[in-house]
N, C-alpha and C positions, 0 to 999 in steps of 0.2 A: 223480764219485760223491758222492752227498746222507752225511750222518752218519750217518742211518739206515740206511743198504745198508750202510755200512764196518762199523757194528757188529751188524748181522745176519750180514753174513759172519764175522767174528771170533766172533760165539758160536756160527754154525755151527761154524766152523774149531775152537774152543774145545769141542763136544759129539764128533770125531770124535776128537778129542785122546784125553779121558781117556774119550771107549767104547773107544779103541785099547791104554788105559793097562790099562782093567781087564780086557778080555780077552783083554791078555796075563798079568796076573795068574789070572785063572782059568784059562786054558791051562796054566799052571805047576804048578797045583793039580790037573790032568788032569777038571776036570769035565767036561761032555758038553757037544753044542752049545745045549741051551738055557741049560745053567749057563753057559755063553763069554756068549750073546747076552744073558740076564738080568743077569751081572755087569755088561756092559759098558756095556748101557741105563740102569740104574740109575747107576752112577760118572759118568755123560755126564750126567747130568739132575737127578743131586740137588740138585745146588749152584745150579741156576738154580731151580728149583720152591721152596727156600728164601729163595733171594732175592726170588723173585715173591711168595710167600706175605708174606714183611716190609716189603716195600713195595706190597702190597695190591695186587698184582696179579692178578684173579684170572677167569677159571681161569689157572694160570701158564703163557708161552708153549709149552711142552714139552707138554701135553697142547693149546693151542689150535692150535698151527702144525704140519703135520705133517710140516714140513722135520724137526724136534728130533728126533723117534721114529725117523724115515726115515732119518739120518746115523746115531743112535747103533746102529740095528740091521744097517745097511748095512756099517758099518764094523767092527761085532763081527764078522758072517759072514764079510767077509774076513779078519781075523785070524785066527779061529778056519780057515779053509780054507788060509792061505797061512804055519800058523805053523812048519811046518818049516823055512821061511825064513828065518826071523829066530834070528838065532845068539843066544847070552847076553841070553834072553829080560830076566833081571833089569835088565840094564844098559837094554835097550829100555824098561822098564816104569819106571824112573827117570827117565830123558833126556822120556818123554811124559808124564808125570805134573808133571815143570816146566813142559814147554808149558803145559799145560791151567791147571795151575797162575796162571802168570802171564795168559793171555788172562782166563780166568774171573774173575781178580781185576781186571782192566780193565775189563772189561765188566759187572761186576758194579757195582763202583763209580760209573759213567758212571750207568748205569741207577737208580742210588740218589739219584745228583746231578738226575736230570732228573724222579725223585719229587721234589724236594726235601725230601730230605731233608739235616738239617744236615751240615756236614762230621763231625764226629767219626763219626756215626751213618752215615756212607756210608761211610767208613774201614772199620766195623768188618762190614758188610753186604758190602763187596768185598773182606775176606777172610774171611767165612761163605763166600761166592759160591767164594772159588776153593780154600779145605780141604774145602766138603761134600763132591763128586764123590772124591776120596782118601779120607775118613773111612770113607762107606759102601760103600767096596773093599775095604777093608782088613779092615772086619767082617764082609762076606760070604764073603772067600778067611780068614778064621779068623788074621789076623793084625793086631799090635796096631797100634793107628791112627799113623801117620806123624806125627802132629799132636800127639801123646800121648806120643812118644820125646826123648830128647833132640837130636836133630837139628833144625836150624834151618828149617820148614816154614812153620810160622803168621807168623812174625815176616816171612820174605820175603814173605808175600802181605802182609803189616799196611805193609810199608815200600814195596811197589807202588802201595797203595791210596791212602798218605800222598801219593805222589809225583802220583798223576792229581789226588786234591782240589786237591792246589796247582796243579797245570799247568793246572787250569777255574778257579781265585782269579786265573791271570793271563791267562785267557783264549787259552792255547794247549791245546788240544781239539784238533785235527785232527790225519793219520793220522801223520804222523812224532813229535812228541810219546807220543803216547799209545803207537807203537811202541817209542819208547826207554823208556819205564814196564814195559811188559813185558817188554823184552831186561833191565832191572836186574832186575823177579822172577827172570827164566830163569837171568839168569846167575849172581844170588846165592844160587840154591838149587842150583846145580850146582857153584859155590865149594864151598857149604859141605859139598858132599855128598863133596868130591874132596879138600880139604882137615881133616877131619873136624870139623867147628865145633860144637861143637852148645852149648845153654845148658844153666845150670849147674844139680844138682841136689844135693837134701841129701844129709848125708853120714849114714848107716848105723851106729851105734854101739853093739856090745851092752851090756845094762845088766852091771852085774860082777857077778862072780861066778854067768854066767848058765846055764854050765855045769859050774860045780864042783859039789859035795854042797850037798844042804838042808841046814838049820842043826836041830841035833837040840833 
């Protein structure tokens, strides 16, 4: 298998992810089947049409390929058809929201490297790559972005991205590498989701006296 099939399957694999992730979040929210297939489309395909748009890819592969459109709509209508199935939807919508998480950040990253673009700037394009599809779920099902909480989200894809720059600085690129890149996204957001991790935010301190009397 050439690098180019491994990572077309992977952002396949990576576009049925999070259409799977968001429409189970929209199932959640009980919207109808185009709300299921529209969330789902959209969460599957942001993060890579961002990516493509910043490394000037264009038209980005999601609208050129009709594999992209074809998984993320394929896989909303099975969710959306087979969601009685799936018990503790939430728990579902977390655990695929890592996958996607972590492949998108792989794949995103790889594809930023073979723009040449410099490592920093590929670091920070394959974790655009793998919070966008999560961002624009989270705003369309009316809740606040995962990326945006104190839970450890952006930083696991930022330490993904860190980890593939280096594995192409040393020339280990092929498929077991670049898998253990993604099993640390997967696993370090699934840590931190089960252990509650999240980074630190300011501390809230009313001014004094802010609810005694005004001063006459």
């Amino acid at each position: 298998m050439t690098t180019s099939t491994a990572l077309l399957l992977a952002d396949l694999v990576g576009v049925a992810v999070f259409a799977a992730s968001g429409a189970s979040a929209a199932v959640a929210k009980r919207l109808d089947l185009f709300g299921v297939v529209f969330v789902g489309f959209v969460a599957a395909l942001g993060g890579g049409i961002l990516r493509d748009l910043v490394v000037d890819e264009v038209p980005p592969l999601a609208f050129a390929d009709w594999r992209y459109a074809a998984t993320a709509v394929v896989t909303s209508a099975i969710v959306f058809r087979w969601h009685p199935h799936l018990a503790r939807l939430r728990t579902t919508v977390l655990v695929l929201d890592a996958a996607g998480l972590a492949l998108f950040t792989v794949t995103g990253t790889l594809r930023a490297l073979d723009a040449h673009v410099p490592p920093v700037g590929a670091c920070l394009v394959g974790m655009l790559t793998g919070i966008g599809g999560g961002l624009v779920r989270d705003l369309l099902t009316g809740e606040i972005p995962v990326v945006l909480r104190r839970e450890i989200y952006a930083v696991a894809a930022l330490v993904g991205a860190t980890a593939v720059v280096a594995l192409d600085g040393l020339g280990r690129t092929g498929p077991a590498p670049l898998t253990a890149a993604a099993a640390l996204v997967f696993g370090l957001r699934l840590v931190a989701l089960r252990r509650r991790w999240s980074a630190p935010v300011p501390t809230f301190r009313p001014p004094p006296h802010a609810d005694g009397p005004s001063a006459s």
